[in-house]
Z-matrix of the N, CA and C atoms (Angstrom, degrees):
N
C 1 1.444
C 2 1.518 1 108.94
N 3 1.355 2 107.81 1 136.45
C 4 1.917 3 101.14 2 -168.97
C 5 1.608 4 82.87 3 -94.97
N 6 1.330 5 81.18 4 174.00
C 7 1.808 6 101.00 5 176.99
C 8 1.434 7 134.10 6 -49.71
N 9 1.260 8 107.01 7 -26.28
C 10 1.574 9 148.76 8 -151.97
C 11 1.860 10 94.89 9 -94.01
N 12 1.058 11 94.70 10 -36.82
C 13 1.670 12 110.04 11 176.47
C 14 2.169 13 113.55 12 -77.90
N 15 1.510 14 71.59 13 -58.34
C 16 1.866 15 75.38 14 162.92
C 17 0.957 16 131.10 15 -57.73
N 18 1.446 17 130.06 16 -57.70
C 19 1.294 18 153.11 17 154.39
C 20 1.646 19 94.01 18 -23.30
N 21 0.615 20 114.00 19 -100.87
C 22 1.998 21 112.57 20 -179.25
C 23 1.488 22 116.24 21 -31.11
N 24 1.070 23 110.86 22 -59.79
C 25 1.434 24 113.48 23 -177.51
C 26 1.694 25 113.64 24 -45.90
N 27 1.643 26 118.08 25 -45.24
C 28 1.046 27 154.12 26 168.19
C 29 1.633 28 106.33 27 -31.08
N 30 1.313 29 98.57 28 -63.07
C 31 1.341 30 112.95 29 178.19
C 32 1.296 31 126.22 30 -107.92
N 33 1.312 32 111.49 31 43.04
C 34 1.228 33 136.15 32 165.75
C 35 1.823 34 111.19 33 -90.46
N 36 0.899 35 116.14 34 -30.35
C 37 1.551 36 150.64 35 140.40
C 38 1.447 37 98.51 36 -9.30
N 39 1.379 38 128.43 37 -69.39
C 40 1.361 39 146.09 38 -170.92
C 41 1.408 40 107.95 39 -82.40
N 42 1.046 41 118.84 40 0.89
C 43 1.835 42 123.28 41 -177.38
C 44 1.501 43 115.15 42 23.48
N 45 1.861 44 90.12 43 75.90
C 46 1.586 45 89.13 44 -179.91
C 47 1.542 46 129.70 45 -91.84
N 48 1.360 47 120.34 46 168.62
C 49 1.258 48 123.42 47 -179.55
C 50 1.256 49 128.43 48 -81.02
N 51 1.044 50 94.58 49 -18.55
C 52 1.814 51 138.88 50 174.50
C 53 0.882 52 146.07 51 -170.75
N 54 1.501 53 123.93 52 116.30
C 55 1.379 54 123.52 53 -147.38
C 56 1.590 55 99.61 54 -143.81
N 57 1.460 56 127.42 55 131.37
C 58 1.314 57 131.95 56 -174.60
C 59 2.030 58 102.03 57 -153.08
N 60 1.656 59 104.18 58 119.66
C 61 1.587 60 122.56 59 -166.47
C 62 1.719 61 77.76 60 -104.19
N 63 1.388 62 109.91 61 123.66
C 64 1.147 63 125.05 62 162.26
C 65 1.792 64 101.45 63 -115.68
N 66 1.778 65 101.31 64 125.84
C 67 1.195 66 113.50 65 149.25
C 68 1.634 67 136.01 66 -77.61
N 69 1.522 68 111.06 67 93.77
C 70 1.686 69 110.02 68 -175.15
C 71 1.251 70 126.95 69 -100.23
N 72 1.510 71 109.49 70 14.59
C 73 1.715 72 129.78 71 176.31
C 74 1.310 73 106.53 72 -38.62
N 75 1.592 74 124.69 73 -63.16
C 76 1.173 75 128.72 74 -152.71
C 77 1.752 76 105.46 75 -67.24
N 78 1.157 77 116.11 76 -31.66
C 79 1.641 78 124.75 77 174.39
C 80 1.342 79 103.96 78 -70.50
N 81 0.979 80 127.63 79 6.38
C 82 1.803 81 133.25 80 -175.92
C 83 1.556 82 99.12 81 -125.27
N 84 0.999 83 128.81 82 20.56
C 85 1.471 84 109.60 83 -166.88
C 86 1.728 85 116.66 84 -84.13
N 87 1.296 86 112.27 85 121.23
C 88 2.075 87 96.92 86 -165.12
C 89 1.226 88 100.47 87 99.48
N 90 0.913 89 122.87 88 -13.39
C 91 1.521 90 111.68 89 -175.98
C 92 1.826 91 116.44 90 -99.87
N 93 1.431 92 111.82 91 162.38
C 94 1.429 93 101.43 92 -176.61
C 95 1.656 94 114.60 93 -51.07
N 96 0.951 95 111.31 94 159.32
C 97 1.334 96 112.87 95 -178.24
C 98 1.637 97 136.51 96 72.10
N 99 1.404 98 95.87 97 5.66
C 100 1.611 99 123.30 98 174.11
C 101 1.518 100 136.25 99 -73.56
N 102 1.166 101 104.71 100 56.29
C 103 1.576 102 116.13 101 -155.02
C 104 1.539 103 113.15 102 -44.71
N 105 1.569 104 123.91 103 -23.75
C 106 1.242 105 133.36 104 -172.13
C 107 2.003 106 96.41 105 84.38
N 108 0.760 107 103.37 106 6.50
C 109 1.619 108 104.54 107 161.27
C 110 1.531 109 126.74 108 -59.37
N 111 1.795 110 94.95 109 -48.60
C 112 1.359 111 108.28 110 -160.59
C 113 1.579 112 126.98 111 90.57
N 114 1.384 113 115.70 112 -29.00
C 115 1.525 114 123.82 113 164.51
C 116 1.184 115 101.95 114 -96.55
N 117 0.896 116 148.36 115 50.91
C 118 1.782 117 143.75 116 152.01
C 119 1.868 118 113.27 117 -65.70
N 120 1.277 119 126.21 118 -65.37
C 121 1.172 120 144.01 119 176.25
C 122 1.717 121 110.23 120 -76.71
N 123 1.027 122 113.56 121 139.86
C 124 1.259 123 134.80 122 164.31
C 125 1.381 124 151.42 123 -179.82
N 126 1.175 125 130.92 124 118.18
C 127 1.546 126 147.76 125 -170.79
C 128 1.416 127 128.42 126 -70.19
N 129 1.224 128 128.10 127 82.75
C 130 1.692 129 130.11 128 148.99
C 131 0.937 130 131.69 129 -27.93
N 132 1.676 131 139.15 130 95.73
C 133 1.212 132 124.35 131 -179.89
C 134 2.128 133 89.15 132 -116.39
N 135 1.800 134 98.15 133 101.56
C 136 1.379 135 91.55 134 164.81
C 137 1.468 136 113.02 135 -133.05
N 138 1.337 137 102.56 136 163.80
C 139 1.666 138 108.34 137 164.86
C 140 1.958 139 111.01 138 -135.93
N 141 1.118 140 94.02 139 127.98
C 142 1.690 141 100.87 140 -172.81
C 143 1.641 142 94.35 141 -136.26
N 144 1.499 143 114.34 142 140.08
C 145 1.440 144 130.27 143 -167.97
C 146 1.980 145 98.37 144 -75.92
N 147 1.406 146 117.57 145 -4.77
C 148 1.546 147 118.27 146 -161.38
C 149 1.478 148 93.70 147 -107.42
N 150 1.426 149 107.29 148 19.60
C 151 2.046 150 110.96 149 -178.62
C 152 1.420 151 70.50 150 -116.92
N 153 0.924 152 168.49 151 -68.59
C 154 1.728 153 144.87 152 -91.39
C 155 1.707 154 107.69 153 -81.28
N 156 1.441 155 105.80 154 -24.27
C 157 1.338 156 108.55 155 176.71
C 158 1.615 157 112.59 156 -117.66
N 159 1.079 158 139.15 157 46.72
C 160 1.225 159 137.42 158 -174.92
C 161 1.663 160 92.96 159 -156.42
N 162 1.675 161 89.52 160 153.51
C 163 1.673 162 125.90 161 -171.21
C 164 1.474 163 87.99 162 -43.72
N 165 1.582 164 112.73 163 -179.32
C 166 1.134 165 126.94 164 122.83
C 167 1.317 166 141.90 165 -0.54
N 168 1.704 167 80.42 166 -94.88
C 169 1.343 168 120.18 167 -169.68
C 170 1.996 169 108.27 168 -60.81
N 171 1.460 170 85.74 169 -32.77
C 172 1.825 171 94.62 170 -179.21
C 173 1.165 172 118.47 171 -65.23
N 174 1.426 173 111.28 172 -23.84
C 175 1.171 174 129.86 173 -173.75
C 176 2.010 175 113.00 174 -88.17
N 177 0.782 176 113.16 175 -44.13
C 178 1.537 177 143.72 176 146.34
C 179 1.894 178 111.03 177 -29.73
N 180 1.372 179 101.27 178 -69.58
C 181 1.253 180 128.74 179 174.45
C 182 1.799 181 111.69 180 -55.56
N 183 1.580 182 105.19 181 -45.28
C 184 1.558 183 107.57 182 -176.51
C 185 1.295 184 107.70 183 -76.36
N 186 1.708 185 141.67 184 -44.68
C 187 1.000 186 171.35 185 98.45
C 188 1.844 187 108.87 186 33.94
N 189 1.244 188 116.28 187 -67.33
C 190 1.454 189 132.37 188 155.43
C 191 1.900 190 122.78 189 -54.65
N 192 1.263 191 98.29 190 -35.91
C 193 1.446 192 107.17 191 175.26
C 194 1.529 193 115.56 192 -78.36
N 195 1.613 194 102.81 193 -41.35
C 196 1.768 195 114.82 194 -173.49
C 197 1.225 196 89.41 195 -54.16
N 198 1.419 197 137.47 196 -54.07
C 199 1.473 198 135.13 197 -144.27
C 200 1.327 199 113.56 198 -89.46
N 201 1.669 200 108.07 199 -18.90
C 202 1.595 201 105.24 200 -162.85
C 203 1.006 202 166.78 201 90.30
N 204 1.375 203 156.69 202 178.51
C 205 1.336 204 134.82 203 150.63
C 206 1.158 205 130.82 204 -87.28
N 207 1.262 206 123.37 205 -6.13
C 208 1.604 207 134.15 206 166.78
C 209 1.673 208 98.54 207 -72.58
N 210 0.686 209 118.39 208 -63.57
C 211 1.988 210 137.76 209 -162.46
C 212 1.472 211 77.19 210 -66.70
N 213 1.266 212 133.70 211 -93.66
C 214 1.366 213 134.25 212 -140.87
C 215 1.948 214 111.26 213 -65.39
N 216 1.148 215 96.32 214 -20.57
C 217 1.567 216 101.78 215 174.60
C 218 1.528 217 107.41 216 -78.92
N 219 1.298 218 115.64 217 -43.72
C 220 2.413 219 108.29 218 159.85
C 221 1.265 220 125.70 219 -70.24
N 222 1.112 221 110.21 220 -14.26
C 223 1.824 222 110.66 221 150.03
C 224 1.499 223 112.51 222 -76.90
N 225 1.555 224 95.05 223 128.05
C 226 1.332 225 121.09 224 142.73
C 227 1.345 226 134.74 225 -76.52
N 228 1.315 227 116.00 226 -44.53
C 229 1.821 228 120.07 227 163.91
C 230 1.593 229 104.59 228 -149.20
N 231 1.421 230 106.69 229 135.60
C 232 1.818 231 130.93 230 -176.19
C 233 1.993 232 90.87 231 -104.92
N 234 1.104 233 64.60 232 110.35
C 235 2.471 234 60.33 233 157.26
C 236 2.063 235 69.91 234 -124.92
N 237 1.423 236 69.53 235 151.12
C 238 1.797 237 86.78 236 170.14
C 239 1.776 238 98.39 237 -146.29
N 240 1.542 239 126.39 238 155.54
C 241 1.211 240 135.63 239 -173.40
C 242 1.399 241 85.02 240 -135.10
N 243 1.406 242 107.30 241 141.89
C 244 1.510 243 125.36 242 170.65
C 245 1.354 244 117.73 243 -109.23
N 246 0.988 245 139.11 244 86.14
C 247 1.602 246 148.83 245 -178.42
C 248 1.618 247 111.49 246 -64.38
């Protein structure tokens, strides 16, 4: 299972309405944080009805927790978008 699979599954957790795992490794390539993996970088595009009243950051915070310390320790960089 690639990362890309975890990553979702992960945040399935949050029962979203929409949920899209963008792989952005390859636009990072050479750059700090470039493990030669290829999953280093990656993009969240979610929307879940249990953000509508919380910060940012809470949202950020729930997002980081769904995934963990296994998941969040093979990332190199999370951009996440909140829809």
């Amino acid at each position: 299972m690639g990362l890309d699979a975890e990553i979702s599954g992960a945040l399935q957790k949050l029962s979203p309405t929409q949920l899209e795992v963008v792989n952005e490794s390859a636009m990072h390539q050479g750059h700090a944080g470039d493990d030669g993996s290829g999953e280093s970088h990656w993009r969240v595009i979610i929307q879940a009805a249990q953000f509508d009243d919380m910060s940012r950051i809470a949202r950020h915070r729930a997002i980081h927790s769904a995934l963990g310390p296994d998941i969040m320790g093979r990332i190199h960089a999370l951009a996440i978008e909140i829809k």
